[in-house]
N, C-alpha and C positions, 0 to 999 in steps of 0.2 A: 326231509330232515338231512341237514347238513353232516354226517358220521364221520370219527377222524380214529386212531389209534392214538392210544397214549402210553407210556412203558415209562418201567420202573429199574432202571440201568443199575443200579446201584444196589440191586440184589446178586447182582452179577454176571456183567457180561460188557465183554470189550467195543470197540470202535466194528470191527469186521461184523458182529451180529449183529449190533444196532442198525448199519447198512445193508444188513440181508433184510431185516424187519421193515425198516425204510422203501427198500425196492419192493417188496412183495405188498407193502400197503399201497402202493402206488400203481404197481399192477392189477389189485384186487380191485380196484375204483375207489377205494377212499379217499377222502378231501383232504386230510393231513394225517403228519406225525409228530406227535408230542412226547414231550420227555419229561421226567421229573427234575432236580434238580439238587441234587444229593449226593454227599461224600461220603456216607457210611450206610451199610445192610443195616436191615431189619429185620428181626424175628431170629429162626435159627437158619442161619445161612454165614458162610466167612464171608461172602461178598468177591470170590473171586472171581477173574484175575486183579477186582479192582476198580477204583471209581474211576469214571471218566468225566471230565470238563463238559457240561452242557453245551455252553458256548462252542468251544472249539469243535465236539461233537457235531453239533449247527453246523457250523461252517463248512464240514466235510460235506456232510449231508446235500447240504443248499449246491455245491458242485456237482454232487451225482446224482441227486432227482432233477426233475425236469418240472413238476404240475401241481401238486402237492405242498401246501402249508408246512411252515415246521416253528420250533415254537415250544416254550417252558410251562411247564402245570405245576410249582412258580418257582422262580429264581428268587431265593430269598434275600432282603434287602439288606442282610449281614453278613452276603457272600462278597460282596462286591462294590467299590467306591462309585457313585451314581456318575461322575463322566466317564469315565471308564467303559463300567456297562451302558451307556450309552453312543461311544465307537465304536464297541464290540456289534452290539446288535443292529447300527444303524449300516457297519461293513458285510455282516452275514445277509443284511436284509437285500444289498446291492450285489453279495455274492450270489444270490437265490433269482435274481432278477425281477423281486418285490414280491416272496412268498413268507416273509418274515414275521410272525406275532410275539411279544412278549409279555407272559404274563408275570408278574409282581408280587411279595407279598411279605409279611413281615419275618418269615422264617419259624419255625414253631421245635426243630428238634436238635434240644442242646447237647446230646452226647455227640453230634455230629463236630458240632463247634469247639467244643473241648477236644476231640480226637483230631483237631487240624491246625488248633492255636487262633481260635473264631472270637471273635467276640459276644457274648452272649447276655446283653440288657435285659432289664426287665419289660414284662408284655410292655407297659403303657410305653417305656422308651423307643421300643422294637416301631411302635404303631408311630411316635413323634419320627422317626430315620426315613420309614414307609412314605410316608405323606411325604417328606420333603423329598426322598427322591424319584418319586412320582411328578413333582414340580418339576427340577431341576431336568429330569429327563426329556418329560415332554416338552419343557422349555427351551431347550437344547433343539429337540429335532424343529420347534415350530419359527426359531428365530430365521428370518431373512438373509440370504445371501448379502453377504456385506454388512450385515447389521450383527450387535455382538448382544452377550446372554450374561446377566448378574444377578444374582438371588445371595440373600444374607437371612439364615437361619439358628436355630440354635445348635445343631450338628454341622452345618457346609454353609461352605461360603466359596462363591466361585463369581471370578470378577474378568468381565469384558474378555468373557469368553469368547473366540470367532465362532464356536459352534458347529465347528464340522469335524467328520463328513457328515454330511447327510445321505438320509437311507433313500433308497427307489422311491419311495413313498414314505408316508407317514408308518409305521408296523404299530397296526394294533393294540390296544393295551387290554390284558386282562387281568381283572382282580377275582380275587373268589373268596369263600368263607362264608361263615356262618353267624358273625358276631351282630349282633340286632342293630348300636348303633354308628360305630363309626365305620367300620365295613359300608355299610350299606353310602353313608356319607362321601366315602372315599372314592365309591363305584361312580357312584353320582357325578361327583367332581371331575373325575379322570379315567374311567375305563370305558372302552370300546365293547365291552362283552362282562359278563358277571356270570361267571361259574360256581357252582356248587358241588361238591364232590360227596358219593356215597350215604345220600339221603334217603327221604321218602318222599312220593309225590303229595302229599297233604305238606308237610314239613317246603317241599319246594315251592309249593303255591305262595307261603308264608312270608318265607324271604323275600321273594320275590317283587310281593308287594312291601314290604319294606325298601326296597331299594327306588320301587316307582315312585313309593311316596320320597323320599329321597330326591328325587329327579327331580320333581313337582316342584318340591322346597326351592329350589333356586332356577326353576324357570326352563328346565330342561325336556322335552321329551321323554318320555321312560320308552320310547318304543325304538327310542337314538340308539337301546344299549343291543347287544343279540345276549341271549337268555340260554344256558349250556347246565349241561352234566356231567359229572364223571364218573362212571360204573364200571365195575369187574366184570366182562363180561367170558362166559363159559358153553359154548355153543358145543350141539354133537348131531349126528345123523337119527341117533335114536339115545335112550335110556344107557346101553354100553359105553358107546362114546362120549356120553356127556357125563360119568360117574369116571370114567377114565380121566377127562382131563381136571376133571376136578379133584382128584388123586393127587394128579401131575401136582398138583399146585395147592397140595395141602389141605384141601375145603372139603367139607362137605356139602352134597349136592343139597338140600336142604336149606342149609344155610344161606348157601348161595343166591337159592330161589327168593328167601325173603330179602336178600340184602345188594343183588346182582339182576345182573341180566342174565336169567339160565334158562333152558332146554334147545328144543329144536329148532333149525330157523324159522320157522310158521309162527312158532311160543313166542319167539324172540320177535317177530314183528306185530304181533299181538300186546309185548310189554312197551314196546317203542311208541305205538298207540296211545297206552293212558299216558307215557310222559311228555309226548304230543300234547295231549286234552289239558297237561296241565301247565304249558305254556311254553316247553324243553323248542329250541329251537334248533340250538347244535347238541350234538352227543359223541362224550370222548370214549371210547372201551379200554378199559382198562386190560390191557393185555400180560398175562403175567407169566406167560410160559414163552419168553424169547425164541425158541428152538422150535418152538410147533407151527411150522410156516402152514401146515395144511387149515390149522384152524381160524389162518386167517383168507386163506383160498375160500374153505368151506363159507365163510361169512359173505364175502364178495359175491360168492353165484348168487347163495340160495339166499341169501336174506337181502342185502343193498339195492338190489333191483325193486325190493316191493316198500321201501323206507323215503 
């Protein structure tokens, strides 16, 4: 199982923690680090000191890991004009030395976009911007040196583009969601990975297959795609530790257990099992205590060697 961290910046915490969380995942043996993509806190929190820029975040990032993925859990498609985010991530992806993924999505929380001067469509609009700049992106990175890039949409129009830079590689695309049909359509079309975040494994089996029958539909492999999660995950040495950090972090242990990855790391590679069995290939942990380096130590020994 492919395991990455995933964090949620935007509850609050600056460029210098997200770099301590960054090296200590890296240290721990995990396979990346991901971010969310969000200009305002959630829940009861001010959010201090403050959002930080994804991208440029990335970019720091990509300079001082070495091994390690990095990468949006998603950049929503009303943060940012598609060439644009398209330089941005194809220059982080060459600053990383080709550890760059981006994932995509239509953006879902509007008090963000009012609190920033955002534009805020409605859903079906959100999902017409999505798709096109899902084109225009990949389109971007897959045109030919010397060869130029035009697409005419009803949002963007971008004419004899040169189309550069280009990234080290092509960087990954993922989509995620839960929506039955055009999600799954979109994934089909254009994503390199389909994640789901904070599901059930009956409920994951489901989508899943919506998306392979998706693939099928126009002649794709459904096995082309890698198949992901994204869980809270709340690990402890025993019962103490692990009601402690779920404290930390506002939860109830209980809770957690039905809706997270929680207890000890044995429990925890025991739950990794059924989301194995039900077809998880990568798994993001939802990490939500920035400041708890040891629980991410504690993961790396005891649990990642048997995953």
């Amino acid at each position: 199982m492919d395991v990455r961290v995933f964090t949620e910046p935007q509850q609050g915490a600056d460029y210098e923690t997200l770099l301590a969380v960054a090296l200590a995942t890296e240290a721990a043996g995990f396979e990346g680090f991901f971010r969310s993509d969000h200009v305002l806190a959630m829940g009861d929190t001010d959010g201090l000191p403050g959002p930080t820029d994804a991208w440029v975040t990335l970019a720091g990032l990509a300079r001082e890991t070495n091994r390690i993925s990095l990468g949006t859990l998603v950049s929503p498609a009303t943060f940012r004009e598609p060439g644009m985010l398209a330089i941005s991530v194809a220059q982080v992806d060459v600053m990383s030395g080709g550890r760059v993924e981006m994932g995509l999505g239509t953006g879902w929380f509007e008090a963000e976009h009012s609190a920033y001067g955002l534009a805020f469509p409605a859903l079906g609009e959100r999902f017409e911007i999505f798709e096109e700049q899902l084109a225009i992106i990949t389109g971007l990175w897959d045109t030919p040196l010397g060869e130029t890039f035009s697409f005419s949409g009803d949002h963007y129009e971008v004419i004899d583009s040169p189309a550069i830079p280009k990234p080290s590689r092509r960087p990954p695309v993922i989509i995620g969601g839960g929506g039955k049909r055009k999600t799954p359509r979109l994934a089909a079309a254009y994503a390199d990975e389909y994640n789901q975040g904070f599901t059930k494994p009956d409920a994951y089996v489901e989508q899943n297959a919506r998306v392979r029958g998706a693939c099928e539909a126009i002649d794709r492999d459904p096995d082309e795609l890698t198949y992901s999660v994204a869980l809270v995950v709340c690990c402890g040495s025993d019962d103490a530790e692990i009601a402690k950090r779920a404290a930390g972090i506002g939860r109830e242990v209980e809770e957690l257990r039905s809706n997270g990855l929680t207890g000890t790391p044995s429990e925890l590679v025991d739950q990794i099992r059924t989301w194995k069995d039900a077809g998880c290939e990568r798994l993001y942990l939802q990490m939500l205590d920035l400041s708890d380096l040891d629980h991410l130590a504690l993961l790396g020994e005891e649990m990642l060697p048997h995953v």
